[in-house]
Structures are given as structure tokens and as C-alpha cells.
C-alpha positions as CSV (number, residue, x, y, z in Angstrom):
1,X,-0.2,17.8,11.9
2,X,0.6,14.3,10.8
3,X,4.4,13.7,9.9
4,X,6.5,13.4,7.1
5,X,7.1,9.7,8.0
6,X,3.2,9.0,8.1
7,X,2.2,10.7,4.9
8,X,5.4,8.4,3.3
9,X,3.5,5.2,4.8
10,X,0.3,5.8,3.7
11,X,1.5,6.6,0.3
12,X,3.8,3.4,0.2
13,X,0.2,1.7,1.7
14,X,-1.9,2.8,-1.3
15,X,1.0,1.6,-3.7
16,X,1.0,-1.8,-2.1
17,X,-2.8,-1.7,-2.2
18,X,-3.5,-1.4,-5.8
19,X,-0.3,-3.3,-6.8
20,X,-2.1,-5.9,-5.0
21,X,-5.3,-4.9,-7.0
22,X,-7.2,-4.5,-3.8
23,X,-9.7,-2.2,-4.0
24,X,-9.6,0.7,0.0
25,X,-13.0,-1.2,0.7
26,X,-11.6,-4.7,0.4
27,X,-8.1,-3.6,2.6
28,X,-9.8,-2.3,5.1
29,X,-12.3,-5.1,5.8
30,X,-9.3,-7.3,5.7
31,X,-7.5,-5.3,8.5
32,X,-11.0,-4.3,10.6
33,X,-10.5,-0.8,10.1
34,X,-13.1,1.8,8.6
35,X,-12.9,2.9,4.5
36,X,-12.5,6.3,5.9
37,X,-9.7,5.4,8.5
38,X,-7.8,3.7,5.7
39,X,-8.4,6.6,3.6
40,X,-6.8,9.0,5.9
41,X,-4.0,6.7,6.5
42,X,-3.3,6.5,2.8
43,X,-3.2,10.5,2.2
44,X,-1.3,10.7,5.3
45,X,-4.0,12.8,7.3
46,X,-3.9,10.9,10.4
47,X,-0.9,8.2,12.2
48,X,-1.7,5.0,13.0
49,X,-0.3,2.1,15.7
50,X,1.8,-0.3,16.2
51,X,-1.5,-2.5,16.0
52,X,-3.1,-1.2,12.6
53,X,0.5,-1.0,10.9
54,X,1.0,-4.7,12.1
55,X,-2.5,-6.0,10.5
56,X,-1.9,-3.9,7.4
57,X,1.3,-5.2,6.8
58,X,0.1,-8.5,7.0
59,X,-2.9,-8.3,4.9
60,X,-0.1,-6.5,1.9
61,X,1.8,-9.8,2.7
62,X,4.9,-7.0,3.6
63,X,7.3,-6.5,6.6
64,X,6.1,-3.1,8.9
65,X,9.9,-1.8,8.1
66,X,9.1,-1.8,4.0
67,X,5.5,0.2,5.3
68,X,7.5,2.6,7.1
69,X,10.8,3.5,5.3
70,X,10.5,1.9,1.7
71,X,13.0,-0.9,2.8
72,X,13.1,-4.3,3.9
73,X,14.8,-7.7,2.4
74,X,13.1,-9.2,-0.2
75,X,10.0,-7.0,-0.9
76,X,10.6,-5.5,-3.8
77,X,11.3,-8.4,-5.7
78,X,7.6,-10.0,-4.2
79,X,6.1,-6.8,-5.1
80,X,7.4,-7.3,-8.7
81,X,6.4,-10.8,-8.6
82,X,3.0,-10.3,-7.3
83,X,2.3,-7.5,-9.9
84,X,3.0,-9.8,-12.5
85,X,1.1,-12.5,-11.1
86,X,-1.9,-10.4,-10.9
87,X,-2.2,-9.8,-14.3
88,X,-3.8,-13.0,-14.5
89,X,-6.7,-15.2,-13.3
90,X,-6.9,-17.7,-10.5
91,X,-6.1,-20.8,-12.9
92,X,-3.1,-19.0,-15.0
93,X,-2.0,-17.8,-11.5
94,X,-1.7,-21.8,-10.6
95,X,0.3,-22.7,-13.5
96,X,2.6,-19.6,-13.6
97,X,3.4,-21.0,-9.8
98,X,3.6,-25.0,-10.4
99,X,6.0,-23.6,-13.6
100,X,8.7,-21.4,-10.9
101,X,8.0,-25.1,-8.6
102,X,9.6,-26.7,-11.6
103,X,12.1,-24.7,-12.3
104,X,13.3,-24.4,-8.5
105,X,13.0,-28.6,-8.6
106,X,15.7,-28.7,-11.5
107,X,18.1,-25.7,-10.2
């Protein structure tokens, strides 16, 4: 039986995933792991190491800690950010970003 902490992970994994708008095939060739693995990491049917939470975390652009207890530093915010910024295409993406440049250049 996996634990309670595992099945929170995986949940928090899946969340991160399609905030991203990454689709389970696309994560997992970005961390090396199987569809099914990832899978069974999301629903919290099977744990995972040190190792795979390291590469995940770093392909949802997240600290491990956020991964494993739903906290860290500045996530949240980035997730919000990143949500928003997905909404748009690789060109509106670019000016949304040279626009916050600007405004950080006059603040």
C-alpha cells in the first residue's frame, strides 16, 4: 500500500502537469520514465525516488518540497503566472514577458 504522502504527490504532479498544459505522454518523455509509471505516480498507486521526484520536479519547473507537501517559496505565484501565460501562443507569450521586463525596468 502506497501512502498518504504519495497519493498527495502524485495528485499535486497531475495538477502541475496540466496547469502546465502537458499532456502524461509529453511529462513523462521529458523525465525518461514510462506513460504507465507516471500514471501510477499521478493516482498515487506506486512511490517513487529521490531520482524520479528530482527529474519531475524539474521538468514542472517546481522545488521537490512543493511536490511533496504543497509548500515551498514562490510556487504558487509561478504556478499562477504560468497558467496565465499558457493561455496564449508562443509569440503573445513573448510580448506578455518583454511587457513584465518593462515594467520591472521602470519600478
Amino acid at each position: 500500500m502506497v501512502s498518504r504522502m504519495y497519493l498527495e504527490a502524485g495528485a499535486r504532479i497531475q495538477e502541475l502537469r496540466m496547469t502546465k498544459g502537458y499532456t502524461r505522454d509529453f511529462l513523462a518523455q521529458k523525465t525518461n520514465l514510462s506513460t504507465k509509471f507516471l500514471y501510477e505516480i499521478e493516482t498515487g498507486k506506486k512511490g517513487f525516488t529521490a531520482e524520479v521526484l528530482y527529474r519531475i520536479s524539474n521538468a514542472l519547473d517546481v522545488k521537490c518540497d512543493y511536490i511533496l507537501v504543497g509548500k515551498s517559496g514562490e510556487e504558487p505565484c509561478n504556478l499562477y503566472i504560468n497558467k496565465i501565460l499558457n493561455k496564449y501562443d508562443e509569440y503573445q507569450r513573448k510580448n506578455v514577458l518583454r511587457i513584465l521586463e518593462l515594467i520591472n525596468e521602470i519600478s
